[in-house]
C-alpha positions as CSV (number, residue, x, y, z in Angstrom):
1,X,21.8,14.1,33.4
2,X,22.0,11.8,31.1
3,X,25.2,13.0,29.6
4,X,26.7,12.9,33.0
5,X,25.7,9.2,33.1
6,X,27.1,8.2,29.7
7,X,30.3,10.2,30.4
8,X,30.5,8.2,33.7
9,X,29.8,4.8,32.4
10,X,33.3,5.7,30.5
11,X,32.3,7.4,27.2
12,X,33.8,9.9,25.7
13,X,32.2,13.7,26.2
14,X,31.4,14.3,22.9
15,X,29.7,11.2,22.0
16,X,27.9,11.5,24.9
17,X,26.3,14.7,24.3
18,X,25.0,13.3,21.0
19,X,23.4,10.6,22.5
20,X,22.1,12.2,25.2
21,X,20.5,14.9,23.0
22,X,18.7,12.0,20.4
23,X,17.8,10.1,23.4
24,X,16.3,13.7,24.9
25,X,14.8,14.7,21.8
26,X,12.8,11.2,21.0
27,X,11.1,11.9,24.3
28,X,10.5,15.7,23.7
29,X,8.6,14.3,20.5
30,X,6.7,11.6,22.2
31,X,8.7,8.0,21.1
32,X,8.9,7.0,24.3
33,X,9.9,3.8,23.8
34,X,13.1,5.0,21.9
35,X,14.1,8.2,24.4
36,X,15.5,8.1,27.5
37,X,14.1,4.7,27.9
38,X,17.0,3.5,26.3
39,X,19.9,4.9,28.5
40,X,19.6,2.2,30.9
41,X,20.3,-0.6,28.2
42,X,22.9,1.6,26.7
43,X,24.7,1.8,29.6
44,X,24.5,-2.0,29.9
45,X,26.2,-2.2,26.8
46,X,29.1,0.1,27.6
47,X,29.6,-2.3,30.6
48,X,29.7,-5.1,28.8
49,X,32.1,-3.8,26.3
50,X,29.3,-4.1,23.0
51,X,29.2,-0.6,22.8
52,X,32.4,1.3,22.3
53,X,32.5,4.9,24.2
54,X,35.7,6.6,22.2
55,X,37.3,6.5,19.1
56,X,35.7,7.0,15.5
57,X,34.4,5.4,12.0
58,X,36.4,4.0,9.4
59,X,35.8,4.8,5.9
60,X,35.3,1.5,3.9
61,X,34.0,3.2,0.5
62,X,34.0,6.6,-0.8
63,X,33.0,8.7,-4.1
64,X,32.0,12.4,-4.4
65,X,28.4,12.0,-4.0
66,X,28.1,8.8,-1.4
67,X,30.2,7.2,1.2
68,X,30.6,3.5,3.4
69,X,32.0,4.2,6.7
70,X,32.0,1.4,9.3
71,X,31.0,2.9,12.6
72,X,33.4,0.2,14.8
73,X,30.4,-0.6,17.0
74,X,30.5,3.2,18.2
75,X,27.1,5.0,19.6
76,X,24.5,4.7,17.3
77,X,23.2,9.0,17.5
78,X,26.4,9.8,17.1
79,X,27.6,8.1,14.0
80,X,24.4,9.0,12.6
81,X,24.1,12.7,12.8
82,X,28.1,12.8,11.7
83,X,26.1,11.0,8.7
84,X,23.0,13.0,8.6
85,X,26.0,16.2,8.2
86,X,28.4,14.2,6.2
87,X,25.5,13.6,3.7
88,X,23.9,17.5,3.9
89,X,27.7,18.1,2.5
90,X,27.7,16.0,-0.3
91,X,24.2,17.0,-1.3
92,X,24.9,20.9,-1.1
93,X,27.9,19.8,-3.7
94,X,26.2,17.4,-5.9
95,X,22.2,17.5,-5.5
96,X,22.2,14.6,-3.2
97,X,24.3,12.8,-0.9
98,X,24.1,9.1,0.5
99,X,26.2,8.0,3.9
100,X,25.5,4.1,4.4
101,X,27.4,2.8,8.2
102,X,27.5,-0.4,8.7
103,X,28.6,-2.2,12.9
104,X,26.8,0.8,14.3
105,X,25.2,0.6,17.4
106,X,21.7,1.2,17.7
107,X,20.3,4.4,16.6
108,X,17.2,5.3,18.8
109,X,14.7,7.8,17.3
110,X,14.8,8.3,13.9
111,X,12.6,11.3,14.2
112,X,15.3,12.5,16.5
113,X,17.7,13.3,13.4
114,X,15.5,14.4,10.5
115,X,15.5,18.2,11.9
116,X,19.5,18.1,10.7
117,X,18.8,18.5,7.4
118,X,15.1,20.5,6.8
119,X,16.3,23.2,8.7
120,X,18.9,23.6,6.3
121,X,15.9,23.0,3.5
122,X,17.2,19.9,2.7
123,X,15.2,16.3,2.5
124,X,16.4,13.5,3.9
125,X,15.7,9.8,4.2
126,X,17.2,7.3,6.7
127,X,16.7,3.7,7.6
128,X,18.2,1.0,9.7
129,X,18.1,-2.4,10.2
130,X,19.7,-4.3,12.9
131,X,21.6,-7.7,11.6
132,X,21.7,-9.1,15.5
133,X,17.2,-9.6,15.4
134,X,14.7,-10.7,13.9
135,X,11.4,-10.7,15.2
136,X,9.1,-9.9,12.2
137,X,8.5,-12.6,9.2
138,X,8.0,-12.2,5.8
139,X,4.2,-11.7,5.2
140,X,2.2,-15.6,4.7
141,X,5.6,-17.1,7.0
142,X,6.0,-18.0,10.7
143,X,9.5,-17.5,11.1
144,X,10.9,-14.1,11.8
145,X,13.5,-12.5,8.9
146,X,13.4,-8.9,9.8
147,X,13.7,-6.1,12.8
148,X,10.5,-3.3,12.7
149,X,13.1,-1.8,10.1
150,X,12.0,1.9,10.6
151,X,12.4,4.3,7.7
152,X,11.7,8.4,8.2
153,X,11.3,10.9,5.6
154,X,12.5,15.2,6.1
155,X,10.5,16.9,4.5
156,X,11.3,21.4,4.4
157,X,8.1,23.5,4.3
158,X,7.2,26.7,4.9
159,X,6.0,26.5,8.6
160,X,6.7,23.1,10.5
161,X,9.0,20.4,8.6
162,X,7.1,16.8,7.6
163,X,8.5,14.4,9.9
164,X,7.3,10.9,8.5
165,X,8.6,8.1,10.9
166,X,6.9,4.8,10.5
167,X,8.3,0.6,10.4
168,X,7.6,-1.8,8.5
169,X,5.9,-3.7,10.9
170,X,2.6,-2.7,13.0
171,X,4.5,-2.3,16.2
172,X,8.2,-2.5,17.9
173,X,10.5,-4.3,19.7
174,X,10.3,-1.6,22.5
175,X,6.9,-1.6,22.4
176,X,6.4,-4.8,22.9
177,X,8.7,-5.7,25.5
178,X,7.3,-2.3,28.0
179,X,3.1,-4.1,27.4
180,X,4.9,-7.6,28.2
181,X,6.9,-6.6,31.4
182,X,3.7,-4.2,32.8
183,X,1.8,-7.4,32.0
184,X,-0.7,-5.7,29.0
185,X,-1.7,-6.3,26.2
186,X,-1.6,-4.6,22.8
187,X,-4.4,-2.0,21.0
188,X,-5.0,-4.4,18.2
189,X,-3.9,-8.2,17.4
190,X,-0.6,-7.2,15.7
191,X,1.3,-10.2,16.3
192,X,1.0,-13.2,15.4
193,X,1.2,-16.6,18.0
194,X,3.8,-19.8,16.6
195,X,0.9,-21.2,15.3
196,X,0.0,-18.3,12.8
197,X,-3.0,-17.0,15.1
198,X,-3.1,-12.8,15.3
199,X,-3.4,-11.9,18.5
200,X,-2.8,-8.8,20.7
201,X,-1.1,-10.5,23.5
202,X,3.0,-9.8,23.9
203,X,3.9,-12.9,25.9
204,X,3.8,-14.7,22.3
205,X,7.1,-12.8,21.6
206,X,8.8,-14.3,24.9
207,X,7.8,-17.7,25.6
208,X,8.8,-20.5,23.3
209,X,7.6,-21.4,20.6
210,X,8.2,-17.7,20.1
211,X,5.7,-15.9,17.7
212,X,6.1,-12.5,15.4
213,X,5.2,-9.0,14.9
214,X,3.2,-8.6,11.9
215,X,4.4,-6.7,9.0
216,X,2.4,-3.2,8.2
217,X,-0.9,-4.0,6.5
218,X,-1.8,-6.8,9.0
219,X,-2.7,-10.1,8.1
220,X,-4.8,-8.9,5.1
221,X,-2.4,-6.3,4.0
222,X,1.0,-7.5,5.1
223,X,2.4,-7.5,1.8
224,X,2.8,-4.0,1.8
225,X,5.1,-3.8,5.1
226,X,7.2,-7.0,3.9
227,X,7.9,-5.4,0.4
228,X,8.6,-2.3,2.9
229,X,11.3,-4.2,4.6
230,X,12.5,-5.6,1.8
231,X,13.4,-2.1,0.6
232,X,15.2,-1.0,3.8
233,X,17.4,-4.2,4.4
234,X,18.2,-3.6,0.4
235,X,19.4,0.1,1.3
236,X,20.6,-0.6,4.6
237,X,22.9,-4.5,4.7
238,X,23.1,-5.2,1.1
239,X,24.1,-1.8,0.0
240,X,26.6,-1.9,3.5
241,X,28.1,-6.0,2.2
242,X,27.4,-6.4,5.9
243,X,24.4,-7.7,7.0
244,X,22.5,-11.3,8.1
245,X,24.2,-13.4,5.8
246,X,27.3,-12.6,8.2
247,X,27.8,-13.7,12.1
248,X,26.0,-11.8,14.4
249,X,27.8,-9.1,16.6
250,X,25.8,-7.9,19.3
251,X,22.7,-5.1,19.3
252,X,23.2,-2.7,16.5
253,X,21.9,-1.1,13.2
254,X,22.8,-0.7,9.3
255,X,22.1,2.7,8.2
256,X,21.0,4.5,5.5
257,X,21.1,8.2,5.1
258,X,20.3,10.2,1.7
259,X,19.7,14.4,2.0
260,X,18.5,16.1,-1.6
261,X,19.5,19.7,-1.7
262,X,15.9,20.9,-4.0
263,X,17.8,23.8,-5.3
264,X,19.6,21.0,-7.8
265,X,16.5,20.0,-8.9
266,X,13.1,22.5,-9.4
267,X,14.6,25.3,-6.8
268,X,13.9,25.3,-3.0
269,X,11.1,28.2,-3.4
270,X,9.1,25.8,-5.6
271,X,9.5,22.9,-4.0
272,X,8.3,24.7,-0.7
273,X,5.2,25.7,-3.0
274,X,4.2,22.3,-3.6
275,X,5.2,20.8,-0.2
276,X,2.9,23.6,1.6
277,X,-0.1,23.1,-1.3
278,X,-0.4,19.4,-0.1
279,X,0.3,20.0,3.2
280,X,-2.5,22.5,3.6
281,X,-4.7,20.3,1.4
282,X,-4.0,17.7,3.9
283,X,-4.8,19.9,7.2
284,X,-7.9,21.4,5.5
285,X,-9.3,17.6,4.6
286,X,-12.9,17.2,5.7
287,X,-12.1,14.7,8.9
288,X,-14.0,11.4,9.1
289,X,-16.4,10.8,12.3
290,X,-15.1,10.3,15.2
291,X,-11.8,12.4,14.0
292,X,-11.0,15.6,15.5
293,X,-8.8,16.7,12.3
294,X,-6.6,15.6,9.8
295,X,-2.6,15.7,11.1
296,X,0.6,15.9,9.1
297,X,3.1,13.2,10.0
298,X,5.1,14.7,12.9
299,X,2.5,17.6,13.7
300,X,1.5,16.0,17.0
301,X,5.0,15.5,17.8
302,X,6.7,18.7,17.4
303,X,3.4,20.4,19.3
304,X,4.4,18.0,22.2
305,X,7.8,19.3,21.8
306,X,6.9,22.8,22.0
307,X,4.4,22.2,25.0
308,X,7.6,20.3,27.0
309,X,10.0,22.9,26.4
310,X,8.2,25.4,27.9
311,X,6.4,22.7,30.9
312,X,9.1,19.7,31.3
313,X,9.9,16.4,29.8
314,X,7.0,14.3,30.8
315,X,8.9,10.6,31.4
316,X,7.6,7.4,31.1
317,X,7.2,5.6,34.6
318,X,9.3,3.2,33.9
319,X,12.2,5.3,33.1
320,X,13.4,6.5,36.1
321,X,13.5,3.4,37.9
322,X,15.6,1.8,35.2
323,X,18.2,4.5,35.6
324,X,18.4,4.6,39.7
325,X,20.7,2.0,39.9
326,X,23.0,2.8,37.2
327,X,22.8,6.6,38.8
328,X,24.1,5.1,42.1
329,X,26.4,2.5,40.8
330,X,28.1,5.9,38.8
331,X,27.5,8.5,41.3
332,X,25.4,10.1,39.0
333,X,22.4,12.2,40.8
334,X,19.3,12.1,39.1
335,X,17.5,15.0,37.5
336,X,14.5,16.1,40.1
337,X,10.7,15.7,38.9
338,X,9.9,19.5,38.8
């Protein structure tokens, strides 16, 4: 389905599948801010010409181990597994491989891609940053510098892969903007109000003055997320030469991608030993009151995976009704509820 409504909206059939699968697979995993919800505003794009449907990257940079492409404002999931590959290559050749894109689109899930590489027993890191925003400030500052700047980590085990996806701020854009528009208001106080107050209220990011997400670690903490972003803008615009010291072009992402291949450094067979050591160490961890048990990062997700391959997708609410005008605008019909 939503293949057929990418491909309608004009893009090309290959690039559509892509994207379609990442934006699949982020629900099937439980983002559900950065799955299917996003087809709506993708296809927004494609009308308004800020997201190209055909045609491919251009390679800026290039040595044996690492690459620059520019991804021409093409779909984000679809640059970035040609990267998550392109890299898995390099890193087979030369121990590790490094793809940087820079005038992507945006890139949805990053959980989405990290499966590309550990199940060919290789680790991977990717991160993106998006140029066009900024809605999170430096940690002690009112005035936003940064996106959420997501970073996830692969991680090849024995049984399920490590899926670490995390930002370095304490929630999203997308999050943010669903609690605001179904008029509710956050877990915690993770933003902060123009006046430097924490609060837990999303209007704070749409009204003028316009407040700010807080970096991860809060307002005691915050350090650590802002020292986190600083990393990923470093990987991800400085390392691209193309980033927000240049004009703005439109919703997008810098991206980062590094795979390891562990057979150029200890051998895969021990570095499976040790990742399935601290990974039972970590499932076997006395939980804390009120804890049912101590999960790996990605655990819950790829249980809700398995669980909705075998029951149904389970969509947002608001997903559906986002799409039913684009579905009749393209002649697209929509998937039934089963």
């Amino acid at each position: 389905m939503a293949a057929a409504l990418l491909r309608a909206a004009g893009m090309q059939a290959a690039h559509a599948k892509d994207v379609a699968e990442i934006l699949v697979e982020g629900d099937l995993l439980g983002h559900t801010t950065h799955g299917l919800a996003l087809l709506a505003p993708y296809l927004a794009e494609i009308e308004s010409g800020s997201l190209r449907t055909a045609g491919s990257y251009r390679v800026v940079n290039e040595r044996g181990a690492s690459a620059l492409w520019d991804g021409e404002r093409l779909p984000g999931p679809w640059l970035t597994l040609r990267a998550v590959d392109d890299a898995a290559e390099r890193a087979l050749r030369y121990g590790t491989g490094t793809v940087v894109i820079r005038r992507s689109h945006h890139i949805a899930c990053l959980a989405a891609y990290l499966p590309r590489a550990t199940d060919r027993m290789l680790v991977v890191l990717l991160s993106c940053s998006d140029p066009n925003s900024a809605s999170v400030a430096p940690h002690g500052g009112l005035q936003p510098v940064f996106t959420p700047d997501p970073l996830a980590f692969g991680v090849p085990t024995g049984g399920d892969p490590l899926l670490v996806d995390l930002s370095a701020s304490l929630t999203t854009n997308g999050m943010t903007a669903r609690m605001h528009k179904q008029g509710k208001r956050l877990p915690h106080p993770w933003l902060l109000d123009a006046t430097g107050q924490a609060t837990d209220d999303p209007a704070v990011l749409f009204t003028e003055p316009r407040g700010t997400i807080l970096p991860t670690g809060g307002v005691d903490a915050g350090h650590k997320g802002y020292a986190l972003a600083l990393v990923v803008e470093m990987l991800t615009g400085a390392l691209a030469g193309l980033g927000r010291a240049d004009p703005k072009e439109g919703w997008g992402a810098t991206v980062f991608v590094q795979v390891w291949d562990p057979e150029a450094f200890g051998g895969v067979e021990p570095f499976v030993r040790q990742a399935d050591w601290l990974a039972a160490a970590c499932r076997s961890n006395p939980p804390r009151p009120g804890v049912e048990a101590v999960r790996l990062p990605g655990q819950r997700g790829l249980a809700l995976k398995r669980e909705q391959m075998r029951s149904g997708v389970a969509l947002h609410g608001d997903i559906y009704p986002s799409l039913a005008p684009w579905a009749q605008k393209l002649g697209v019909e929509l998937a039934a509820p089963m």
